[in-house]
C-alpha positions in Angstrom: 118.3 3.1 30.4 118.3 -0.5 31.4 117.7 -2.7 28.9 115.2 -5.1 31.2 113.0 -2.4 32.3 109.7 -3.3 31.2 106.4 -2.3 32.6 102.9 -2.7 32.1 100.6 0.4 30.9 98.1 0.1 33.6 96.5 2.0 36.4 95.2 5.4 37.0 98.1 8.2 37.9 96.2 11.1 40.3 98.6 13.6 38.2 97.0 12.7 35.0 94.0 13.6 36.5 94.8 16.4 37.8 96.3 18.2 35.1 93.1 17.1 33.4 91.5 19.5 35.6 94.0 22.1 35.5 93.6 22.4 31.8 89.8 23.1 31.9 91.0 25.7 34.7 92.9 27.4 31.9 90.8 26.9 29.2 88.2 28.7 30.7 90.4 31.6 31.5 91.4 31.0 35.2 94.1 31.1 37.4 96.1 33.2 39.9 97.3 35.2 37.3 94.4 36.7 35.9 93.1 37.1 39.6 95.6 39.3 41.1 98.9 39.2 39.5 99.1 41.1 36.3 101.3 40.2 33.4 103.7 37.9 34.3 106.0 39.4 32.1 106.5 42.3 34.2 107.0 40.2 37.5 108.2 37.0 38.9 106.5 33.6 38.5 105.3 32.4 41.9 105.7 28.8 42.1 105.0 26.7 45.0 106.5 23.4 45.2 106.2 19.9 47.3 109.9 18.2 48.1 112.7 20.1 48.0 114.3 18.5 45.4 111.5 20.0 43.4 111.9 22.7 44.5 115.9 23.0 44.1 115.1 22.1 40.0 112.5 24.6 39.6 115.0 27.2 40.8 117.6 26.2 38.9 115.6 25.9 35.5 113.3 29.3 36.4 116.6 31.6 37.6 115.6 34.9 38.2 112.4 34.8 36.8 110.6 32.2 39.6 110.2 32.9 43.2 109.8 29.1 44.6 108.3 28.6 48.1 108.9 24.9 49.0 106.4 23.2 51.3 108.6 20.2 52.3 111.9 20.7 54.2 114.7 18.1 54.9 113.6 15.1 56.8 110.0 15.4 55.7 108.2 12.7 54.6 106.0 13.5 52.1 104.2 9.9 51.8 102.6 11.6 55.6 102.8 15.1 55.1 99.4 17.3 55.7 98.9 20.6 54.1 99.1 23.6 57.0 97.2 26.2 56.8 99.6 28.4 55.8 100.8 25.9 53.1 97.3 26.2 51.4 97.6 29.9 51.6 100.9 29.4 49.5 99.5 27.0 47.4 96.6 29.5 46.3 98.8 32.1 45.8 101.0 30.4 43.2 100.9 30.7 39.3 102.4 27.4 39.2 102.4 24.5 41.6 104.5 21.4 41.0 104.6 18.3 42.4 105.9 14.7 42.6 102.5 13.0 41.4 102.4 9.0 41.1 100.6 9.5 44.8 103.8 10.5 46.7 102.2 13.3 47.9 99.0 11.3 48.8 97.3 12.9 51.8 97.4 16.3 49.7 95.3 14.5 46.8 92.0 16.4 47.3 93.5 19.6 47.8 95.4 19.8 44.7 92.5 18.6 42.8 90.8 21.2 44.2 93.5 23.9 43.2 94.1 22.5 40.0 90.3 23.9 38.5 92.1 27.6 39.4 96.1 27.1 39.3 98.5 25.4 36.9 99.1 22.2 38.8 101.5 20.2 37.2 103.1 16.6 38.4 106.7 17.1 37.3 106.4 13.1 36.0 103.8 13.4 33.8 105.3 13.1 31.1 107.6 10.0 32.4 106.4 7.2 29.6 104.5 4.6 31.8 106.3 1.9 30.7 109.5 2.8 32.6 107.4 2.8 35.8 107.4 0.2 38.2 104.4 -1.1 39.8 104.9 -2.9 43.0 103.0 -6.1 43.9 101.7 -4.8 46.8 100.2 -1.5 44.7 98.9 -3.3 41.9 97.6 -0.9 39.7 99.9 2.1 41.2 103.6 3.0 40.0 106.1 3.6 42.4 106.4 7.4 43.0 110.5 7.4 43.3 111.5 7.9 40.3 114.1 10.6 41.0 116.7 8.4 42.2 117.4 7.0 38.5 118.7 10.0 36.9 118.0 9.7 33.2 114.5 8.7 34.1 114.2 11.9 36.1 115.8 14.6 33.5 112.4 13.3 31.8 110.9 15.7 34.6 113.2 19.0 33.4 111.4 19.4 30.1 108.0 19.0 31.9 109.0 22.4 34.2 110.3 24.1 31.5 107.3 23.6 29.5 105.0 24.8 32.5 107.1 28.0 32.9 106.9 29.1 29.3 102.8 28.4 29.1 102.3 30.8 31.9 105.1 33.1 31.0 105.5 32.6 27.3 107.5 35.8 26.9 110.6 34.2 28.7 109.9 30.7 27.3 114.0 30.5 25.4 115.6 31.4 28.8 113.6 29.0 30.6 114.5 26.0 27.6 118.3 27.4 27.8 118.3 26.7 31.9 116.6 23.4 30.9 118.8 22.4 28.1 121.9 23.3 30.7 120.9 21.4 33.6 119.8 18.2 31.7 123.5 18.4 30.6 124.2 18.5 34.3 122.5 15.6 35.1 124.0 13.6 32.2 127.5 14.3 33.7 125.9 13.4 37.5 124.5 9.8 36.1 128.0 9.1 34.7 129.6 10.1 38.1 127.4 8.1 39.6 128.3 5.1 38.1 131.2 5.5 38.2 131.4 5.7 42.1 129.5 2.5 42.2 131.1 0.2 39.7 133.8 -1.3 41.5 131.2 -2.9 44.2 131.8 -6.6 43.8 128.6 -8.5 42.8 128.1 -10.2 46.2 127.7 -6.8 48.2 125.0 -5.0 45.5 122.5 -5.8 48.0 120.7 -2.4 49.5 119.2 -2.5 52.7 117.0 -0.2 53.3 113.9 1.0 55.5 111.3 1.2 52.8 111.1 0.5 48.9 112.4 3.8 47.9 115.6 2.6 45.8 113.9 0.7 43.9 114.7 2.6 40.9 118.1 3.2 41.9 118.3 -0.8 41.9 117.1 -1.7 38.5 119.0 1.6 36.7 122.7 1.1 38.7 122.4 -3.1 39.5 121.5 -3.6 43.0 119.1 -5.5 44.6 117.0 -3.5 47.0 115.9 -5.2 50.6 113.6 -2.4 52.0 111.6 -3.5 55.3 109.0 -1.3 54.4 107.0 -1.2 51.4 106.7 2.1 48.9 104.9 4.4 50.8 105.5 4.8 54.5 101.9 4.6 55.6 101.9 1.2 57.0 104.0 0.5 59.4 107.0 -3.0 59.3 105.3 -5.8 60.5 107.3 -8.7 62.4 107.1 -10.5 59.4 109.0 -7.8 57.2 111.5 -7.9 60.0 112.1 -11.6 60.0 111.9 -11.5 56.2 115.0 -8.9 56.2 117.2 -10.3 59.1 116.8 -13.9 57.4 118.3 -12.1 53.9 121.1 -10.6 56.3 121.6 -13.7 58.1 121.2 -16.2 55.1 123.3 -14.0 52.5 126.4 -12.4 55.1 125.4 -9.2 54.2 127.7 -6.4 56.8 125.6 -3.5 55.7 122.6 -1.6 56.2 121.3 2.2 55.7 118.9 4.7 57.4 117.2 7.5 55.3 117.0 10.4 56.1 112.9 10.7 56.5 111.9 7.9 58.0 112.2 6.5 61.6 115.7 4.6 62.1 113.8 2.1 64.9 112.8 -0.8 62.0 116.2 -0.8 60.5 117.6 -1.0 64.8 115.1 -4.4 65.1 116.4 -5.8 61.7 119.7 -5.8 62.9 119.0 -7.1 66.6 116.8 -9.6 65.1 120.0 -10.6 62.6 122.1 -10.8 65.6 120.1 -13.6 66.9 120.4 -15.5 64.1 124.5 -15.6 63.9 124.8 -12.0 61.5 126.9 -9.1 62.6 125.7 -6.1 60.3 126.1 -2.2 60.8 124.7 0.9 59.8 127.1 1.9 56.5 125.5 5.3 56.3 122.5 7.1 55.9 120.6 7.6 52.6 118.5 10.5 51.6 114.8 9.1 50.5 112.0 11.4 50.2 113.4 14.7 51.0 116.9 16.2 50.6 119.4 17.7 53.1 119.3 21.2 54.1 118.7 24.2 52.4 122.4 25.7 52.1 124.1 22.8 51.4 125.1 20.9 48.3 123.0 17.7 49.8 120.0 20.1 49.9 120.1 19.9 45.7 119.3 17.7 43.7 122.1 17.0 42.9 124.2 16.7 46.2 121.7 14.4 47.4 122.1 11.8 44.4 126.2 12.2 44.7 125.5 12.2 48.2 123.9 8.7 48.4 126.1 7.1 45.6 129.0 8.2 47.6 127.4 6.6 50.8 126.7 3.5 49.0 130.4 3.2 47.9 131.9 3.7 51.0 129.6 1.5 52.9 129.6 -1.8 50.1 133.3 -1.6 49.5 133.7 0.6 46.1 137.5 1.1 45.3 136.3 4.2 43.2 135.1 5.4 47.4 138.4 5.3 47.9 
């Protein structure tokens, strides 16, 4: 971890809360399981899932003995993202639902409140120690929700799953902890990839651009200084002033480089660079970044996984690592 990370241990996390809930749910004997679904040890778990990162990891820690509906596809932004009908249909189907927490998922608040009183609802960073969260200026009191683009801080989320699947399905608890204990390892090896792609970036070009403060994380675990137009959630719209604020950086440091993500609107990062243009600085688009969702189902940047290799690599190429190469 790095060393400076520091945070206060403040403010009120929805998840908290809602598992809070959840456990009176189970407590009092609740749950899709002793609705409708008979012993879970003579069936799949049925898990429903927000991103589809989450998704991809509670595959790969359940195996064979999860079926995981995802909610969120690529390019979703989950910051916006309303609950279909058919999504609450899913939701109150599931044994288990996991999400993000930390209020990424923010318009679907109440409803997993609600769920949580009859469903194991778990926020996969619950048990993320608060004082490796950052809290934004601008959400004083609330933690940043990204925490999956710093890796170590994120395998915190594997033991989390693991532990949900072997309360509901206790019977199968060792093969959930031995697909936990597996991919943690697999994340160990992906944070040292990682920075290894990204350490030959000279010190004067570790400056991410980026639409909003999603990498913020990313920045304080791998040694880059984030620029985001936008703040951490995607609800409010830039504002001239963020625009100015971000060309002047451009203009002011010679930075080439900028990125898109993948789930939000390229049009602020367009007017950054227009409005650097103006004032004397020729920057580009070095590549696209995957923020709140992953790539498509199918491929590797539709895991985990891919999508963290996917963005280092991107980063790489488009600041100048010889490790890109």
């Amino acid at each position: 971890m790095t060393a400076g990370r520091s945070r206060r241990r403040t403010g009120w996390r929805v998840g908290t809360a809602i598992v809070a809930v959840a456990a009176v749910g189970v407590a009092a004997g609740c749950g899709s399981d002793s609705d409708d679904g008979g012993d879970l040890g003579d069936r799949q778990v049925e898990v429903a899932t927000t991103t589809n990162f989450i998704t991809d990891m509670a595959e790969e820690i359940g195996g064979d003995r999860v079926e995981v509906t995802g909610l969120m596809g690529p390019g979703v932004d989950p910051h916006l993202y309303k609950a279909s009908a058919s999504d609450v249909s899913t939701l109150r189907g599931a044994d288990v639902i996991l999400y993000n927490g930390l209020e990424l998922e923010g318009r679907m608040t109440d409803l997993l409140v609600e769920l949580a009183g009859d469903t194991e609802t778990v926020a996969v960073t619950r048990d993320v120690p608060e004082d490796e969260l950052r809290e934004p200026s601008e959400f004083e009191g609330k933690f940043d929700p990204h925490i999956w683009f710093d890796v170590p801080l994120w395998s915190a989320t594997v033991q989390t799953i693991a532990d949900t699947y072997a309360e509901v399905d206790p019977e199968h608890a060792d093969e959930y902890q031995e697909r936990a204990d597996a991919y943690e390892a697999e994340l160990e090896a992906l944070d040292a990839e990682v920075r290894d792609m990204l350490e030959g970036i000279p010190e004067e070009q570790r400056v991410l651009v980026t639409s909003h403060d999603a990498f913020g994380y990313f920045g304080e675990e791998y040694g880059f200084e984030v620029a985001p137009i936008q703040g951490t959630s995607t609800a409010t719209e830039a504002t001239t002033a963020d625009i100015d604020r971000v060309s002047d950086l451009i203009a002011d440091r010679g930075l080439s480089a900028v990125f898109v993500e993948s789930s939000v609107s390229p049009q602020t990062i367009e007017a950054v660079l227009e409005a650097a243009e103006r004032k004397g600085q020729t920057a580009r688009v070095a590549g696209e970044l995957f923020a709140d969702a992953a790539g498509e189902a199918g491929t590797e940047e539709g895991t985990y996984i891919g999508m963290v290799r996917s963005n280092a690599t991107s980063v790489a190429d488009g600041l100048g690592s010889p490790a890109a190469e």
